[in-house]
C-alpha positions in Angstrom: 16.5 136.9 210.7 16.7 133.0 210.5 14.2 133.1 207.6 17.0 135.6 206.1 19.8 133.3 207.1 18.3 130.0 205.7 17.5 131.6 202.8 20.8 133.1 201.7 22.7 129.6 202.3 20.6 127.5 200.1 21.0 130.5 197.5 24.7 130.6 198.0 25.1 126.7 197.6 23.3 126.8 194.5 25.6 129.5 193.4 28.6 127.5 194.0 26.7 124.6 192.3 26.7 126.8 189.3 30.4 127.6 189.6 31.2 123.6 189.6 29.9 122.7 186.5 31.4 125.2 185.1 35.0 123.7 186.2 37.8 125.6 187.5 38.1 128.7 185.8 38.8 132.4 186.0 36.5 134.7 184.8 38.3 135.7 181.9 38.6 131.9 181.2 35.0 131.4 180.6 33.0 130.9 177.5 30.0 133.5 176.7 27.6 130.9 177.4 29.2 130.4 180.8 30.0 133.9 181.3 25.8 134.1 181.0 25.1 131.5 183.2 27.0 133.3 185.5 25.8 136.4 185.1 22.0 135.4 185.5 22.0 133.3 188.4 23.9 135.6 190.3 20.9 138.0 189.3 18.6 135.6 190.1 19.9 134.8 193.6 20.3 138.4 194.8 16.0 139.1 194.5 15.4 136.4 197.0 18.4 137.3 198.8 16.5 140.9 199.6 13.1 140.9 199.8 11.6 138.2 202.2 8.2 139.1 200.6 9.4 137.0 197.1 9.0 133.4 197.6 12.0 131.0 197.8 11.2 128.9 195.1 11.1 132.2 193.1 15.1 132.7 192.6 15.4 128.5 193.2 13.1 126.8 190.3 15.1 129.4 187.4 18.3 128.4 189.1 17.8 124.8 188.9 16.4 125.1 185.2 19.7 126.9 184.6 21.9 124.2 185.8 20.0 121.7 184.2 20.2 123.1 180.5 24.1 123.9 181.6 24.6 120.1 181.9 22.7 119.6 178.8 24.6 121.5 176.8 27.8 120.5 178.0 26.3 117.2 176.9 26.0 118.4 173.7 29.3 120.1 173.0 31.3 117.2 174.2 29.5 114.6 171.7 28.6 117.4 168.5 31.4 119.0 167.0 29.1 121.6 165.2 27.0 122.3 168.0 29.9 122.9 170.4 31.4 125.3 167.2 28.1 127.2 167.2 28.0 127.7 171.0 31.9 128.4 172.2 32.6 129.5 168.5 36.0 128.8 167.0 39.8 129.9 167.2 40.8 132.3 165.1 44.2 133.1 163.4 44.5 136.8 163.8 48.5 136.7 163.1 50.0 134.1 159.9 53.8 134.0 159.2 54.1 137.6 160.8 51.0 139.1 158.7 48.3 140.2 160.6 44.8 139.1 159.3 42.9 142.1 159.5 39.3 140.3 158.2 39.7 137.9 161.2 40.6 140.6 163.6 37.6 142.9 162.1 35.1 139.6 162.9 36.6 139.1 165.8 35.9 143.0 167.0 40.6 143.1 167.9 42.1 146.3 167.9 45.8 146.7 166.7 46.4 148.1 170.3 45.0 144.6 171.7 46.9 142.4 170.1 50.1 144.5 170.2 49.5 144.8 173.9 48.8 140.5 174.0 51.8 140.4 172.4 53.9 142.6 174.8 52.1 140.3 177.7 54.1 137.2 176.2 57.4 138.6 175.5 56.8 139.3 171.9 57.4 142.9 170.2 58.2 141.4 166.5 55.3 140.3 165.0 58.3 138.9 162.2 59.4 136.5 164.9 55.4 135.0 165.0 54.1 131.9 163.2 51.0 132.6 164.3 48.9 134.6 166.9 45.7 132.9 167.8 42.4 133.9 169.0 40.7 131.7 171.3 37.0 131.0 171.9 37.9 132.3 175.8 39.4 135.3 174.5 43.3 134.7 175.5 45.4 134.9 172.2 47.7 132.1 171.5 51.9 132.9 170.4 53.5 130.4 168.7 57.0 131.9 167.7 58.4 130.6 164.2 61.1 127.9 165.0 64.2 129.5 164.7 62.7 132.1 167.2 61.9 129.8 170.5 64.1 129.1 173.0 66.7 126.3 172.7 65.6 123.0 174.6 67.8 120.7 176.7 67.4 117.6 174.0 68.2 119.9 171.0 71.3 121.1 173.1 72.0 117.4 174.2 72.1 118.1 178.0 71.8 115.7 180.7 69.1 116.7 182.9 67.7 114.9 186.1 63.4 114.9 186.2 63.0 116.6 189.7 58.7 115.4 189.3 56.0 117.3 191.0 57.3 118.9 194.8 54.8 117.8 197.5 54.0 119.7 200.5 55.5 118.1 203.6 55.2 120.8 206.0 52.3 123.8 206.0 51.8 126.5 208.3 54.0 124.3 211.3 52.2 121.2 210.8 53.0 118.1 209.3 51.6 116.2 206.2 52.5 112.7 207.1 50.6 111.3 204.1 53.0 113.3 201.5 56.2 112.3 203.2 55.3 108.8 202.9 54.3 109.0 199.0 57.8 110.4 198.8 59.4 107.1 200.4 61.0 109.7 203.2 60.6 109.1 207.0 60.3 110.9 210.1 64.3 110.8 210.7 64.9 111.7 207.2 62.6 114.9 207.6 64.4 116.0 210.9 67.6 115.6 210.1 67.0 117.6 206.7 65.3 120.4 208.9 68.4 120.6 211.4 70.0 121.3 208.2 68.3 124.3 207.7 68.3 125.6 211.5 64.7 124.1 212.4 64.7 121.7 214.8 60.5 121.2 215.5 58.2 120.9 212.6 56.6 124.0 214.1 59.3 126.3 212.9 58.9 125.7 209.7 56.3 127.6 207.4 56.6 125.9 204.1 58.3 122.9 203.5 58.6 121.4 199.8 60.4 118.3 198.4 60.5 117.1 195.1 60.6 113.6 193.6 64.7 113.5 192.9 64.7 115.2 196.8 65.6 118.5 196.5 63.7 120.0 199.8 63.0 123.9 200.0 62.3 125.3 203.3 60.7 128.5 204.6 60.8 129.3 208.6 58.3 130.6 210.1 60.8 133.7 211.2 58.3 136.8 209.8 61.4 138.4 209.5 63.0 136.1 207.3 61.1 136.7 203.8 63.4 134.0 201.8 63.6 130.2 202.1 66.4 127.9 201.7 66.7 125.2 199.2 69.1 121.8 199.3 
């Protein structure tokens, strides 16, 4: 049983090992060669995992080798251009100036269902309104709406707008994150009187407190009855 135990952590940590270098992605996110990797070490881990009779060093020595050449080749696609072409492949331009490329989607093995349905996903049902629809070495497809087409910005409507910055968690679960109210310039005072505001008077009656840089603060009690949070 301990044998068992031992074993399946040090397989496990390589596993997440794996996942690392491969940075923080979904699984639609990856690349073929890192949709391999994955594929094959998790293959290779759950052998050992099973029979006790295979050696450790069985699942472990083709593991390492697989991390290693992972590291090489990210090596090699961050300082070759060609080589990182070959490997990941290359965008394609399935959609130009609202005309679908049909050679490009034939290579690329894309139904008109799929890209009518990728389409749909982002809000787009008139391939007209499209500059161009692009096909990404991860598989996600790309819209970039002609100009007249995308939504009006702030600048091109000359508004004055006020950048509220990145909100930081002050409060999680009840407890306090006295690091992020400092980084915010905000004191204890400042965060109690702004909870009084909203009903709470102990840091433990609140669920989710955020505040952003211009300090606009949203706050979610801890009531499991109350489903909404109240923002200031």
């Amino acid at each position: 049983m301990f044998t068992g135990l031992v074993r399946t952590v040090i397989l496990y940590l390589l596993i997440i090992a794996g996942v690392r270098l491969m940075g923080k992605r979904q699984v639609g996110e990856l690349e073929p060669s890192e949709l391999v990797l994955s594929l094959i070490i998790a293959d290779l881990a759950s052998v050992p995992m099973q029979d006790f009779g295979i050696p450790l060093l069985t699942g472990v020595v083709p593991i390492l080798t697989l991390l290693s050449l992972t590291m090489i080749l990210s090596v090699l696609t961050m300082k070759s251009v060609r080589f990182r072409a070959l490997l990941c492949g290359r965008p394609s331009v399935v959609l130009r100036d609202g005309r679908i490329d049909q050679w490009e989607m034939a290579r690329n093995r894309l139904t008109v269902d799929e890209l009518l349905e990728e389409l749909r996903c982002q809000g787009y049902t008139d391939l007209a309104a499209v500059k161009y629809a692009i096909l990404e070495t991860n598989g996600q497809l790309s819209v970039l709406p002609r100009t007249g087409d995308q939504p009006a910005t702030a600048r091109q409507l000359k508004l004055q707008t006020q950048e509220r910055g990145l909100p930081r968690v002050v409060v999680s679960d009840g407890r306090l994150q006295p690091d992020q109210l400092r980084a915010l310039g905000y004191d204890r005072d400042w965060l109690e009187h702004q909870m009084r505001k909203r009903g709470c008077t102990r840091v433990e009656e609140v669920f989710l407190m955020l505040v952003d840089e211009a300090g606009t603060v949203y706050l979610a009690p801890r009531d499991r009855g109350d489903r909404g949070g109240r923002a200031g």
